[in-house]
N, C-alpha and C positions, 0 to 999 in steps of 0.2 A: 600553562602548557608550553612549556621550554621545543628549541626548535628539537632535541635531537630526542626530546619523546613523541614529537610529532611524525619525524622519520621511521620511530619503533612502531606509531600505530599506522605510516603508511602501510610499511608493509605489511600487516598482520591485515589488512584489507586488501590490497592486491593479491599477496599471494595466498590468501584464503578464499576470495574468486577464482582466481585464475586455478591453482592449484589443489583446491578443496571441494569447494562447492558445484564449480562448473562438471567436474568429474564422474562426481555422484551421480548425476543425474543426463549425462550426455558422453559418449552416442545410447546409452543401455535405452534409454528413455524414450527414444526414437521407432514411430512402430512404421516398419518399413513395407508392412502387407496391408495396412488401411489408411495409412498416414497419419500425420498428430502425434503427439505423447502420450504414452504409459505412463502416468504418473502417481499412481497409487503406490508408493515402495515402503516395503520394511525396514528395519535398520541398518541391515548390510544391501539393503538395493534391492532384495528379490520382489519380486510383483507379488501385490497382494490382490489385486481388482483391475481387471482390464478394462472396467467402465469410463469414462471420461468426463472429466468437466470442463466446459465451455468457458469457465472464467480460465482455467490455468492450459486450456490450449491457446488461449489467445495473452495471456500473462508469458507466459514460455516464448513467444512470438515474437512477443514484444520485446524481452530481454535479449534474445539471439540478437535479433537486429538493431540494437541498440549497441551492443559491445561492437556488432558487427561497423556502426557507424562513430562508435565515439572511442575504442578500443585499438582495433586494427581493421585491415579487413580480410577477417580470417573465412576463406571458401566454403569450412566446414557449417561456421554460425549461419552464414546465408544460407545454404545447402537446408540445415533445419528448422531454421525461420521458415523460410518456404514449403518443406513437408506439412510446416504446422497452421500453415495459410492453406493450403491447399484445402486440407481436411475442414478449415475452418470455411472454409467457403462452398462447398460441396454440402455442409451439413450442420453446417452452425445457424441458418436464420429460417423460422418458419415461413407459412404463406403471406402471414402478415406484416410481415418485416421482421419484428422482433426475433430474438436468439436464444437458442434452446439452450439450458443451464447444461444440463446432465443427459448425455446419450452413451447409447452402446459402444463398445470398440470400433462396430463398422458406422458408427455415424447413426441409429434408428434415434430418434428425438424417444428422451423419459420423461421431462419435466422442461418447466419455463419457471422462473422468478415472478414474481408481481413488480417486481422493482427492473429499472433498468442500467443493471450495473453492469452486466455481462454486454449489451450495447456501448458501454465506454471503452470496457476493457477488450473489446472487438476495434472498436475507432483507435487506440493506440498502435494494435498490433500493424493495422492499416498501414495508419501514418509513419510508422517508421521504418515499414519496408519500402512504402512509397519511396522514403528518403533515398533505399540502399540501393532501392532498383531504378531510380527516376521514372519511377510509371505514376502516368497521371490518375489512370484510371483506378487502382489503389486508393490514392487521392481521393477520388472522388467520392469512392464506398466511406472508407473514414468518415472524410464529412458527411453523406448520408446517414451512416448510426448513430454522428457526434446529436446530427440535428431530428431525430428520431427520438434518440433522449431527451433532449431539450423540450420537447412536445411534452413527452412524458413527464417532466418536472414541471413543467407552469403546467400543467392539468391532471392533478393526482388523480379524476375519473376514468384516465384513459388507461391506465393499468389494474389490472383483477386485481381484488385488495383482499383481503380476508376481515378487514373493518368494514362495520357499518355505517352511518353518519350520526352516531350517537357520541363518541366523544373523537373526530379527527384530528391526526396528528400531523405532524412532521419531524425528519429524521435530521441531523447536523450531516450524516452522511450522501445525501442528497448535494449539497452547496459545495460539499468536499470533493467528492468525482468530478462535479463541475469543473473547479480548476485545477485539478491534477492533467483531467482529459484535454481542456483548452488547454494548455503550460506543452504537453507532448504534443498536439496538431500546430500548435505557435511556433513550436521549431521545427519539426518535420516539413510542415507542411510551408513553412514560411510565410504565415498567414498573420498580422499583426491585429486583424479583425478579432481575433479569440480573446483578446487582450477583455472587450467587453465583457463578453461570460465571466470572464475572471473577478472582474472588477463588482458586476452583479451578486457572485457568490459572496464573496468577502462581506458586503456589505448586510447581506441576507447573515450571515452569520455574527458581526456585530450585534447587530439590531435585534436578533431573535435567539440566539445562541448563548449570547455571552450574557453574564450577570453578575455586574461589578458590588451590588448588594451584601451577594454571599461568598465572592471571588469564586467562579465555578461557570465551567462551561456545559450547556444543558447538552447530552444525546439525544432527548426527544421530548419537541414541545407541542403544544394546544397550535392551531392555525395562525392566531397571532401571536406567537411566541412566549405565552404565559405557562407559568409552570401547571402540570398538570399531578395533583396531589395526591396520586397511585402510585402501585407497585412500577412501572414503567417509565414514569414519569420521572419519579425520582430517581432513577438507577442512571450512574454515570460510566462512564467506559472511559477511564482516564488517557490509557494506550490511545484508543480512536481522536480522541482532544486533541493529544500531543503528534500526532499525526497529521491535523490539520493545523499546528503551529510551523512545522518546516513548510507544510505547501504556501504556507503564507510569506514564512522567514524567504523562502526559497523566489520568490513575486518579489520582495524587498530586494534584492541582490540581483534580478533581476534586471528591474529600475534605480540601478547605482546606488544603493543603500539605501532606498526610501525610508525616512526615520519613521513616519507613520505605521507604515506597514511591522516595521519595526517593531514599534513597541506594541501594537498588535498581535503578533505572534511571541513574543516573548513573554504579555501578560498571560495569554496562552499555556505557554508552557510553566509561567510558574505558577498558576494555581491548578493547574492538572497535577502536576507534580509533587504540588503539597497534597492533593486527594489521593493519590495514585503508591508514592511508593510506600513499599512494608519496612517500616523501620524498626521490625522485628526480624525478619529473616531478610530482608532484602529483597531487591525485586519489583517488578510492578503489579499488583494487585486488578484482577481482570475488572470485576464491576466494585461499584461504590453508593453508597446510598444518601443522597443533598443532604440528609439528617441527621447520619450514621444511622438511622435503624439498618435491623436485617433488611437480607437482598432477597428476591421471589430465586433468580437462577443458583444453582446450586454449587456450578461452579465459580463463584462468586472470587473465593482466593486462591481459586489458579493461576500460574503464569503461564501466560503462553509467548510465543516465541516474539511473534510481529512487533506487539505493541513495544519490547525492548527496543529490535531491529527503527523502529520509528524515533524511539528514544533519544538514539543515538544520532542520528542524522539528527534532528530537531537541537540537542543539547551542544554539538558540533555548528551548527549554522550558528546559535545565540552566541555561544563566542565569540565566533570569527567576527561577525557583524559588531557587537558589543565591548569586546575584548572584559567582560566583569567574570574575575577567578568562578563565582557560583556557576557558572556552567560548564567551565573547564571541570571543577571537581563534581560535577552533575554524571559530566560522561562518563569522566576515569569510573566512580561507583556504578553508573549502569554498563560498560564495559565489563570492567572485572566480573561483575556479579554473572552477566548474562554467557561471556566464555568461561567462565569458570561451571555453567551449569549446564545452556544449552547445547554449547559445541558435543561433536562425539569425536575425540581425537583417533578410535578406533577405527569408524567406517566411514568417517567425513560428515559433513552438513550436519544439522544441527537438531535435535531432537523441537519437537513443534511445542507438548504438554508438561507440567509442569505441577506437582503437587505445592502449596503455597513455601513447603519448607525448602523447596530446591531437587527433590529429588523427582525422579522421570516416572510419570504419570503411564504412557503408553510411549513404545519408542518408535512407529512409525515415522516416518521421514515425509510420506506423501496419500495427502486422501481429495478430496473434492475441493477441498479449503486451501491446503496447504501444499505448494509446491515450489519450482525454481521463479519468486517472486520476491517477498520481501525482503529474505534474508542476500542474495545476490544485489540487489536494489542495493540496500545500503552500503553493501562494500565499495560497491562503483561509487556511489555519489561519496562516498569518506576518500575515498582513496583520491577521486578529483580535486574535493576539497582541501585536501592536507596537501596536496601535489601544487595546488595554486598558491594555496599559502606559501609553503616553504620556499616555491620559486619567486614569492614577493620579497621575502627577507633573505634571498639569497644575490 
């Protein structure tokens, strides 16, 4: 990866945040009569559902104030940072602490998760306006959800499950929000305490996750991390793997190039990667089965948007860190593949679904799942990264 194709994928990340992405979805996105985001869009933008989800009002939150703190400090991103705090705090956490997934336009709670991810992704938005605004008391809520969760993860009975205790599981995604959600309160908040959390997840997913036997990292195993030899058990989510490769890559470079940590996310990424891409059409392949038999979900060889979006940052960090050409020619092919398929050069941002051949499944732009999150995410952090390099060898 020559320096002056590094410059050509700067800017195809800056100025496709700044110019592309961010557009789509702001001011239009902004509901100025109850606060929070509208972000249910169709292809060219128009609303399709004025329901709300509680992951991507506080995903939206968090982005605003994030560019707002590491970008510029543009009045408009605070201005909707805070519409999207506001609404989140007015109507995002029940009587019991916990945080309603999905409520009405004006805030009425429709559902909870069993899981507490929308509690992290609430602690981020937190902590990083905290940052914008120096208020302590932000601060303070943050840590309250981060450590809310936390309860919730050493005690799986504390969350409504839809299992019984007939065969209990655990997710790889549990150990993952761990240190995404510490990694964002450790600098927001300036806390080097989280550092622990971090440190416990990694090793939780060593130990229980990873399976150097059959090169393959599990999505979801038995309580002591042994495989569980069902439809579920065996299904892998190569995207979600390779997603928990950068947060780890990203801990390494952290801690001045930790070689450990290192070749921990890198092993990471290449046996995901060997499960994961379609080296028939291209692309990353949604689930995958430990044995190759058939998968139980149906959408099995879909692509969807994220898991590329993680791709890319994850096969961007293994270089930098490694400098070995295989992850340089990792990105170029999940790059190319994935603007060549998901971008929409007509209405901006990026189509979410994906038939496995490449072509567009459904072309919303934005539903409960999907909105201004992973695909903004990784422009920023490519755009940092390519921007520190260059200025290393320049």
């Amino acid at each position: 990866m020559d320096a002056e194709y590094q410059k050509r994928l700067l800017d195809v990340y800056r100025d496709g945040l700044l110019n592309d992405t961010l557009p789509f979805w702001f001011p239009r996105c902004v509901d100025e009569d109850h606060g929070g985001f509208l972000l249910a869009r169709d292809r060219d933008g128009s609303l399709l559902d004025d329901d709300k989800g509680m992951w991507q009002q506080c995903r939206a939150t968090w982005l605003l104030a994030t560019l707002y703190n590491t970008v510029e400090p543009n009045n408009s991103w605070l201005e909707w940072a805070n519409c999207g705090l506001r609404f989140i705090d007015r109507h995002g956490r029940d009587s019991d602490g916990r945080m309603w997934f999905h409520v009405t336009r004006d805030g009425r709670p429709i559902r909870k998760r069993r899981y507490v991810f929308t509690e992290c992704f609430g602690a981020i938005a937190y902590a990083s306006l905290a940052k914008a605004t120096d208020n302590e008391a932000l601060a303070d809520t943050s840590r309250d959800l981060f450590s809310l969760a936390k309860r919730h993860f050493s005690d799986p009975s504390l969350v409504e499950s839809k299992f019984t205790d007939t065969r209990p599981v655990k997710s790889i995604g549990t150990p993952m929000i761990q240190i995404a959600t510490a990694q964002e309160l450790r600098l927001n908040l300036g806390d080097e305490s989280f550092t622990t959390d971090i440190d416990s997840a990694i090793e939780e997913i060593r130990r229980d996750f990873m399976k150097p036997e059959i090169e393959c990292v599990m999505e979801t195993v038995a309580q002591d991390g042994s495989i569980i030899d069902h439809f579920e058990g065996r299904m892998l989510n190569p995207g979600h793997a390779i997603e928990c490769a950068w947060f780890i890559l990203w801990e390494a470079r952290f801690r001045g190039n930790d070689p450990e940590l290192i070749r921990t996310g890198c092993q990471i990424l290449d046996w995901m990667w060997a499960r994961g891409w379609d080296e028939k059409f291209g692309g990353l392949l949604y689930f995958r089965d430990i044995n190759g038999k058939p998968v139980q979900e149906y959408w099995h060889d879909m692509k969807f948007w994220w898991p590329h979006n993680e791709a890319l940052i994850a096969c961007l960090l293994a270089w930098l860190l490694t400098e070995e050409q295989k992850y340089a020619d990792w990105h170029k092919k999940a790059h190319d593949w994935a603007y060549g398929h998901f971008a929409d050069p007509e209405y901006g941002e990026w189509f979410g679904y994906l038939h496995r051949d490449g072509s567009v499944s459904v072309p919303l732009k934005g539903n409960l799942w999907k909105g201004p999150f992973h695909l903004p995410r990784m422009q920023l952090v490519c755009w940092k990264l390519l921007a520190e390099s260059i200025e290393k060898k320049d």
